[in-house]
KEZAVO-354902 format. One record per residue (C-alpha): residue in one letter; x, y, z. Coordinates in steps of 0.05 Angstrom, whole numbers, padded with zeros to 5 digits, always signed. Layout:
<sites>
AXYZ...
</sites>
This chain:
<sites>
X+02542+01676+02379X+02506+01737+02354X+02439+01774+02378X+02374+01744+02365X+02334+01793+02315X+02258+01765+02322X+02223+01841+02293X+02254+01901+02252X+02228+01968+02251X+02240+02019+02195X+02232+02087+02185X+02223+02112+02107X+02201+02178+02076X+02225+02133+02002X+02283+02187+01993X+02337+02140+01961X+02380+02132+02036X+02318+02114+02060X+02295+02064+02015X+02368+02037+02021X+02352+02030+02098X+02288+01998+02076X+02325+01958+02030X+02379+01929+02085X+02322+01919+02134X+02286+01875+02095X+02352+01835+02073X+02363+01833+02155X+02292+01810+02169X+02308+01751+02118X+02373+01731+02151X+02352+01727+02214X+02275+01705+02196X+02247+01771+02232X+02178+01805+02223X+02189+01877+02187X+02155+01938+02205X+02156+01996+02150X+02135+02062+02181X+02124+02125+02131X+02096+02195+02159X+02068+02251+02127X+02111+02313+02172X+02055+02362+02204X+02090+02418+02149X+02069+02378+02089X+02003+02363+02120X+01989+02437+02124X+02019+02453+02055X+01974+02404+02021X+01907+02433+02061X+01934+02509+02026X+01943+02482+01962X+01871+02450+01964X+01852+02411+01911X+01862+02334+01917X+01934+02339+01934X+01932+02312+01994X+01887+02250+01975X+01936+02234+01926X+01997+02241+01965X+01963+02192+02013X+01950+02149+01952X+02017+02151+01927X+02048+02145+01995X+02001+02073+02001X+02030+02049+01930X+02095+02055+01949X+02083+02019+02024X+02053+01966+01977X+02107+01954+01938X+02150+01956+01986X+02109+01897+02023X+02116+01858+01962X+02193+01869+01961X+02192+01835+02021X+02137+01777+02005X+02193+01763+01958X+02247+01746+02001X+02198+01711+02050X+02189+01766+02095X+02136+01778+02135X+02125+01857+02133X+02075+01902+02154X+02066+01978+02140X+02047+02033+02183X+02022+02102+02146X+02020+02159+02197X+02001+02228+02203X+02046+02281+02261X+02110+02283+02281X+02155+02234+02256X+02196+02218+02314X+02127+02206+02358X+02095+02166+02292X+02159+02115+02298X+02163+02124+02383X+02084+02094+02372X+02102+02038+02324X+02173+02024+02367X+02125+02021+02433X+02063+01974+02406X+02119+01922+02363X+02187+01924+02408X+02230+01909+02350X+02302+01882+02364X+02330+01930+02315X+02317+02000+02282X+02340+02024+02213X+02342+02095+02196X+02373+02131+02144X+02431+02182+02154X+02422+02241+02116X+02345+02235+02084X+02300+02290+02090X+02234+02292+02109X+02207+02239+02164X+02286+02200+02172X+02310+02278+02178X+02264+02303+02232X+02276+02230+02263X+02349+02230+02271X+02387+02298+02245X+02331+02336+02284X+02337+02371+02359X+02315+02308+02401X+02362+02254+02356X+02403+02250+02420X+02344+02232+02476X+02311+02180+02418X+02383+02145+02404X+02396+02152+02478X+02322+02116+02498X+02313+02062+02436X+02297+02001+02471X+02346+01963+02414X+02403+01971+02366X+02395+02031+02321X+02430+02016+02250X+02442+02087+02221X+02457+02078+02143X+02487+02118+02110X+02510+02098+02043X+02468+02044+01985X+02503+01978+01996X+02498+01929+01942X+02514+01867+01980X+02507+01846+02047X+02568+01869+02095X+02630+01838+02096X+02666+01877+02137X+02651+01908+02203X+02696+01944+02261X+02672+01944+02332X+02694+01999+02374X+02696+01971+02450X+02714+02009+02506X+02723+01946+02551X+02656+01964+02582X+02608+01916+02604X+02573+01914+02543X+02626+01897+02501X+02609+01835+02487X+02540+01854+02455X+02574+01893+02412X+02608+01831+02389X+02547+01802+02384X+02508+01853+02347X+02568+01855+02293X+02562+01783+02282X+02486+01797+02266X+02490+01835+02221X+02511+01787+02164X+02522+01710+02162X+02594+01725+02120X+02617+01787+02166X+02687+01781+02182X+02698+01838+02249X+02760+01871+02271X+02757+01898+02348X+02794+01963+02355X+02802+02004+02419X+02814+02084+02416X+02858+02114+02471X+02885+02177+02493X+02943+02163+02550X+02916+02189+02619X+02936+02253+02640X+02970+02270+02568X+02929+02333+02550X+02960+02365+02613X+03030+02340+02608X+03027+02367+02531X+03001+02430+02555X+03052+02441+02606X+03118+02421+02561X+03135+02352+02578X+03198+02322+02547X+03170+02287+02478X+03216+02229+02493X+03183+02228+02560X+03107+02243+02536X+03121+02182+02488X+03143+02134+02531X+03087+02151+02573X+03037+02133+02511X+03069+02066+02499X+03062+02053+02570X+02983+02060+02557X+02981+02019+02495X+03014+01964+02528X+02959+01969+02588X+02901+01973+02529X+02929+01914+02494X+02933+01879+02555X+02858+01900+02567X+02837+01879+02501X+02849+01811+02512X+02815+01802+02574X+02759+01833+02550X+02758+01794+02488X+02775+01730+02536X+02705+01748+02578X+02672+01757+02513X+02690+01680+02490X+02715+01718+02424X+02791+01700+02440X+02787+01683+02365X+02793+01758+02339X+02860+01786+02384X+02912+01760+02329X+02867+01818+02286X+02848+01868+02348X+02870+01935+02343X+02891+01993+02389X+02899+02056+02361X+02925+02123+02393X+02876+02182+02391X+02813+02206+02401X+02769+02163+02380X+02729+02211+02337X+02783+02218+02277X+02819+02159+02297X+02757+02098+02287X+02734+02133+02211X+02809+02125+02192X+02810+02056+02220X+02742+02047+02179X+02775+02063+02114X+02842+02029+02126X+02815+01960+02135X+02757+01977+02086X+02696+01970+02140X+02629+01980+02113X+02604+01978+02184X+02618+02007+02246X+02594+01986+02306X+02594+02028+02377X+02564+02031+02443X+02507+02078+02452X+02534+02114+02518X+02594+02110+02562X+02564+02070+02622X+02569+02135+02662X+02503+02164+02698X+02501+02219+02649X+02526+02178+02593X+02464+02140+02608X+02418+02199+02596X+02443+02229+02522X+02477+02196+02467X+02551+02193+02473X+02598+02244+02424X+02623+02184+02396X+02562+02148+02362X+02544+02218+02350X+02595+02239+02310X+02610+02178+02279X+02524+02182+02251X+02551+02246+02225X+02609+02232+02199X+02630+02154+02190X+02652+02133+02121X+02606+02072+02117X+02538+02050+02171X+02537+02046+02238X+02510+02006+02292X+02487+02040+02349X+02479+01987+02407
</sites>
């Protein structure tokens, strides 16, 4: 089983990341046969810059900006997508808010590390309450994939929406083959570090909470119906910030997928440190669900 992807939206200022994201979108859209919705904004800085240089900058920057949304409908013509594109003038995080509102895509794309509209969209100072409020998956890429992904991690936490995480992994690609990992830190071992415990004792304490996480893994995998992927589920020791990019470049990921928030009241409210960080810093895309 995977999620049902029925309309895309993605945000582009045609900086190469973002015309990757644009790129993967549309190859998404024609997996899943999903409508595509290409949003580009001219930033309210670049507005202004082009009214003080005078001239006719800014009529050709709106020219250009409609070649390029052209071409980029025709990209996806070609792979028998149905896309339409959405030039916009503000703030780039309200432009795409507008589009995300009127369309109610399934799933965003944005680029990582773009500047310009994907820059003031997601590195900027309200990346948190937009990631934290999408009504749908956010994919976040961050490097320019040739080929379609192979191989994705899921990070659960054995939440209740661990299972959609499953799910939303399995979207993303008809050939994806997913490993389920789990990163722990044993309860109560910051303080028993801090006050000297016995290393032979703090240890044995650690394996005690593997065991109990490996045991939780398979229940959770067993209410998923995804009983399929234990023999290849992995629990790792650590926070989960280093410890899910090393997992991500042991087993070769070129995915990651993670839960948007914690299930807590004020995880509920901002995006988690983890998706955070791993945005930042993964070593291949990420799936923000």
């Amino acid at each position: 089983m995977s999620i049902k992807i029925q309309r895309i939206v993605v945000a582009t200022d045609f900086s190469e990341l973002a015309s990757a994201a644009v790129r993967r979108a549309t190859e998404l859209a024609a997996l899943h046969g999903a409508g595509l919705d290409i949003v580009h904004a001219f930033p309210v800085l670049l507005q202004l810059d082009a009214a003080f240089a005078g001239g006719d900058w800014p009529a050709r920057l709106q020219q250009d900006a409609e070649h390029r949304l052209q071409r980029l409908r025709s990209d996806a013509a070609e792979l028998g997508v149905n896309c339409a594109t959405h030039l916009m003038h503000g703030s780039a995080h309200r432009m795409v808010g507008e589009v995300v509102e009127r369309v109610r895509p399934d799933l965003m794309v944005i680029g990582a590390h773009a500047r310009g509209l994907v820059q003031q969209f997601f590195l900027g100072g309200t990346a948190a309450r937009i990631l934290a409020s999408a009504p749908c998956p956010v994919l976040v890429v961050r490097y320019a994939l040739a080929e379609a992904y192979r191989r994705a991690l899921a990070a659960v936490d054995f939440g209740p929406r661990s299972p959609a995480l499953l799910d939303a992994a399995t979207g993303m690609g008809s050939q994806v083959s997913l490993t389920v990992a789990h990163a722990f830190v044993a309860p109560m071992e910051a303080r028993m570090r801090m006050q000297g415990s016995d290393e032979a004792e703090l240890q044995r304490h650690i394996d005690a909470a593997a065991v109990a996480a490996q045991r939780a893994m398979a229940v959770c995998l067993e209410w998923a119906g995804r009983s399929d992927l234990l023999p290849s589920a992995r629990v790792v020791h650590g926070d989960p910030n280093p410890a899910l990019p090393d997992l991500a470049r042991e087993i070769d990921a070129d995915l990651i997928v993670v839960g948007r928030h914690s299930g807590s009241r004020m995880g509920e409210a901002i995006l988690g440190s983890v998706p955070r960080f791993l945005a930042y810093n993964a070593p291949c895309d990420v799936l923000v669900v």
